[in-house]
N, C-alpha and C positions, 0 to 999 in steps of 0.2 A: 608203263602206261599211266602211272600216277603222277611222273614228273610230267607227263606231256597236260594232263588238267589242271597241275599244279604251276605250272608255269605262267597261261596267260591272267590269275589271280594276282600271282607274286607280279607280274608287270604293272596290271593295274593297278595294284597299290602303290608302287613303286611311283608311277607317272602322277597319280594325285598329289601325292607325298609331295612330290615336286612343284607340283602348282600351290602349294598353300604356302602361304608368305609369312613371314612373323614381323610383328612389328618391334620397332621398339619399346624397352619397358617404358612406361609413362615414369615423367619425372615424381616424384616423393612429394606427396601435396602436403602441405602443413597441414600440420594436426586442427581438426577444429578448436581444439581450448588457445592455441596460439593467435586464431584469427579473430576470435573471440576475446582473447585479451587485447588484442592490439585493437581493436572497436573500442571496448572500452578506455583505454588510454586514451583515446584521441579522443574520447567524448570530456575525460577527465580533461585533457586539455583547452577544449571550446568554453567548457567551467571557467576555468582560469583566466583564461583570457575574457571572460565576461560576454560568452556567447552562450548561456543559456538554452534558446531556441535551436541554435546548431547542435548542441549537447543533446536535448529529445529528439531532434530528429535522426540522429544517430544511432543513440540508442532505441530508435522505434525501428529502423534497419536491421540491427544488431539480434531484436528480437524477434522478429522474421525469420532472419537466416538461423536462430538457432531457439525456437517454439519452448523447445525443452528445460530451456537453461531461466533461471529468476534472476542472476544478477542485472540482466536490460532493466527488468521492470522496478526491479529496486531502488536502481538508480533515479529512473524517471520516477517513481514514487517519490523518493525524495528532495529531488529536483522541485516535483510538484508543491511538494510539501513546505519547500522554502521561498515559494514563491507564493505561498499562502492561496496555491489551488486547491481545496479542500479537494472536492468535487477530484478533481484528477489525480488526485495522491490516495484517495481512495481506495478508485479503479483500478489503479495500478499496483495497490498493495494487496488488493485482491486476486493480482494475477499472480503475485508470488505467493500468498496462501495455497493457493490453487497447485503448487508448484512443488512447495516446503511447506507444508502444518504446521510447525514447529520454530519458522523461523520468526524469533521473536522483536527483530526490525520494525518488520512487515505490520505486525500485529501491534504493536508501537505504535506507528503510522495509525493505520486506523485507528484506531481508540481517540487518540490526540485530536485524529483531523475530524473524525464524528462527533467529537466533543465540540471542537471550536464551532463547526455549523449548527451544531445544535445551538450554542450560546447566542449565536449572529441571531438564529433563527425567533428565541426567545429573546432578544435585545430588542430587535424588530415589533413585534408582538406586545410586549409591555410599554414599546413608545409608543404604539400606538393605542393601545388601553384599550387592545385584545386581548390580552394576558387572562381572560377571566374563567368562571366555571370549570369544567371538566378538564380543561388543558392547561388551565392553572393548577389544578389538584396534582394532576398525573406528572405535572412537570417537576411539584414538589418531593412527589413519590420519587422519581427518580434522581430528582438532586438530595435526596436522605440513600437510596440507596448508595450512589457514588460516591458520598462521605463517609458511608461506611463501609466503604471497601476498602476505601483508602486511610480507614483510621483517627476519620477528624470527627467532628461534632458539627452539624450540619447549622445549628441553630441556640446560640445560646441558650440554658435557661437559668430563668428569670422566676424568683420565688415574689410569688402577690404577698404583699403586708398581710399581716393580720390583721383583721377588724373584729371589733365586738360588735358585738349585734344591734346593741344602741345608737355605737354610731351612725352620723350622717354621712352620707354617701361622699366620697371624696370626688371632689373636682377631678376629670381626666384631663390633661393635655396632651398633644398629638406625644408619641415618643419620638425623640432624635434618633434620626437614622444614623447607624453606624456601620462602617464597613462588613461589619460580623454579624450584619441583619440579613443582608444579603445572600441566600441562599447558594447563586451564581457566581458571587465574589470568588477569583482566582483563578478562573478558568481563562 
């Protein structure tokens, strides 16, 4: 009596068994670091060949399909960066911070390109003889701190003569400027 319940079970599994189909295995998709290399290639190539513009748009693709990965934005960072896009060498080395803390390119990039804007910004500003009060001071402060990060001496100094007390006051004339007056000089 068990085979007679067990049987129309065994059929019906039997019968679906039969209707389910298999397909075939899907072909072996390349690895993403392969498609992703080969992106980048071809953008290194559009370089080469002195297409630029094709090169970021590439790599703006490139970092789409792969959100995760900083070497797109790196690239275009420094793409940007030789093209003296401050502004977009940035942005873009901001997305590889974002990415890698530690990748010191990146952080390269930035420092450089927020320097040079900074400079345009304060070039700008002193031609037009803006440069003065409070944004004058704070700009000094921070060209004394950037020379002392990096070890230089921000600002000659200059020992005043000695006078005795009798004497007459000495004529000033203006001082010649020299390159090492220049606070900004070398940036």
């Amino acid at each position: 009596m068990q085979l007679k319940h067990l049987l129309p079970g065994v059929a019906c599994f039997a019968i679906l068994a039969g209707c389910a189909t298999t397909e075939p295995p899907a072909p072996a998709a390349k690895p993403p670091v392969v498609i992703l290399d080969a992106s980048l290639a071809e953008a290194d190539t559009a370089v080469n060949a002195g297409m630029p513009d094709k090169a970021v748009a590439l790599l703006k693709s490139a970092s789409a399909a792969y959100p995760a990965d900083k070497q797109p934005w790196l690239r275009m960072a420094q793409l940007h960066f030789d093209k003296q896009s401050y502004g977009e060498a940035i942005t873009d080395a901001l997305e590889v911070v974002e990415r890698d803390q530690n990748d010191m390119q990146a952080h390269s990039i930035l420092a450089v390109a927020g320097l040079r804007v900074s400079v345009k910004a304060l070039a700008d500003l002193a031609q037009k003889n803006n440069l003065t009060g409070s944004v004058r001071s704070e700009a000094e402060d921070l060209a004394k701190l950037l020379r002392a990060r990096l070890g230089e001496q921000l600002i000659p100094v200059h020992k005043a003569p000695v006078r005795s007390a009798h004497a007459a006051p000495a004529r000033r004339s203006a001082p010649a400027k020299s390159a090492t007056d220049d606070p900004f000089a070398g940036f």
